[in-house]
KENUKE-742739 format. One line per field, with one value per residue (C-alpha): residue number from 1; z, x, y; residue in one letter. Coordinates in steps of 0.05 Angstrom, whole numbers, plus 5000, padded with zeros to 4 digits. Each point is the difference from the previous one (the first is absolute). Example, Ala and Ser with C-alpha at 12.3 -4.5 7.8 and 13.67 -1.06 7.14 Angstrom:
// residues 2
resi: [1|2]
up: [5156|4987]
east: [5246|5027]
north: [4910|5069]
resn: [a|s]
// end
This chain:
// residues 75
resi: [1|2|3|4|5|6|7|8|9|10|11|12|13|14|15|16|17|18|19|20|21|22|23|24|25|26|27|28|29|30|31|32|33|34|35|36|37|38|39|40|41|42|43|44|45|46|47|48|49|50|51|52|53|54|55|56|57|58|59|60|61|62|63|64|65|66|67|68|69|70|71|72|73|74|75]
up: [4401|4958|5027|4967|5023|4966|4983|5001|5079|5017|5007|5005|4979|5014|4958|4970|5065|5022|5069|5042|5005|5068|5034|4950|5000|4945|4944|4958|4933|4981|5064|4977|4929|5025|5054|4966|4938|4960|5009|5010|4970|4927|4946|5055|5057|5007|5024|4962|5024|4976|4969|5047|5033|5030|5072|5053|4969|5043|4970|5037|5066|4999|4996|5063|5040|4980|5026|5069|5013|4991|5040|5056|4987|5015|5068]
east: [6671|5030|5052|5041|5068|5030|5064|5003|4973|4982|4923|4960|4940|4955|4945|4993|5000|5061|5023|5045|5081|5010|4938|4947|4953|4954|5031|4981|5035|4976|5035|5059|5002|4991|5057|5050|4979|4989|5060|5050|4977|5016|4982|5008|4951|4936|4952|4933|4985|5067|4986|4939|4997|4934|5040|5047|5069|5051|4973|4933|5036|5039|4936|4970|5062|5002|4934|5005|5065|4951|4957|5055|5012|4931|4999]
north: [6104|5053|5041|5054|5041|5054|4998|5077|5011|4941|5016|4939|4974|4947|4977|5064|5044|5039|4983|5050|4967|5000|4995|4957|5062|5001|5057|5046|5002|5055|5031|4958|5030|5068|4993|4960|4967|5055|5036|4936|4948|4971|4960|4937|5039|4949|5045|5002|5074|5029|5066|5005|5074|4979|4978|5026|5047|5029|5068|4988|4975|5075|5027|4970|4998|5080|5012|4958|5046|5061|4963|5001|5064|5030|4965]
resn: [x|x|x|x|x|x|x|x|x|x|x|x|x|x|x|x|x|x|x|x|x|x|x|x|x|x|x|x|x|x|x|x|x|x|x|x|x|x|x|x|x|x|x|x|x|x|x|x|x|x|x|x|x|x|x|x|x|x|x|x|x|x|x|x|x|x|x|x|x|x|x|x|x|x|x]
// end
């Protein structure tokens, strides 16, 4: 069995899928790349998606956190 840690965040992989630190969920790297990877990581980052835009960012979070608050708002 393959298994794979980066040195940079310590994401893991096994067999090829991404796995959650913490609680063995199944990942998504691209979700990785577009939360952490993209903007931290380095020459040494592992992840096959970095670069990837295709996932979760913090950007998009904002944007869904901003709405539920308007969402509040209009109650």
């Amino acid at each position: 069995m393959e298994n794979k840690i980066c040195s940079k965040c310590g994401a893991r992989w096994m067999e090829g899928q991404h796995y959650l630190t913490g609680t063995g969920k199944l990942g998504d790297p691209h979700d990785l790349a577009g939360l952490v990877c993209n903007e931290h990581g380095d020459e040494t980052c592992i992840n096959p998606c970095k670069g990837s835009t295709s996932g979760d960012t913090w950007a998009k979070r904002l944007v869904l956190l901003d709405k539920l608050e308007q969402e509040l708002k209009n109650r």
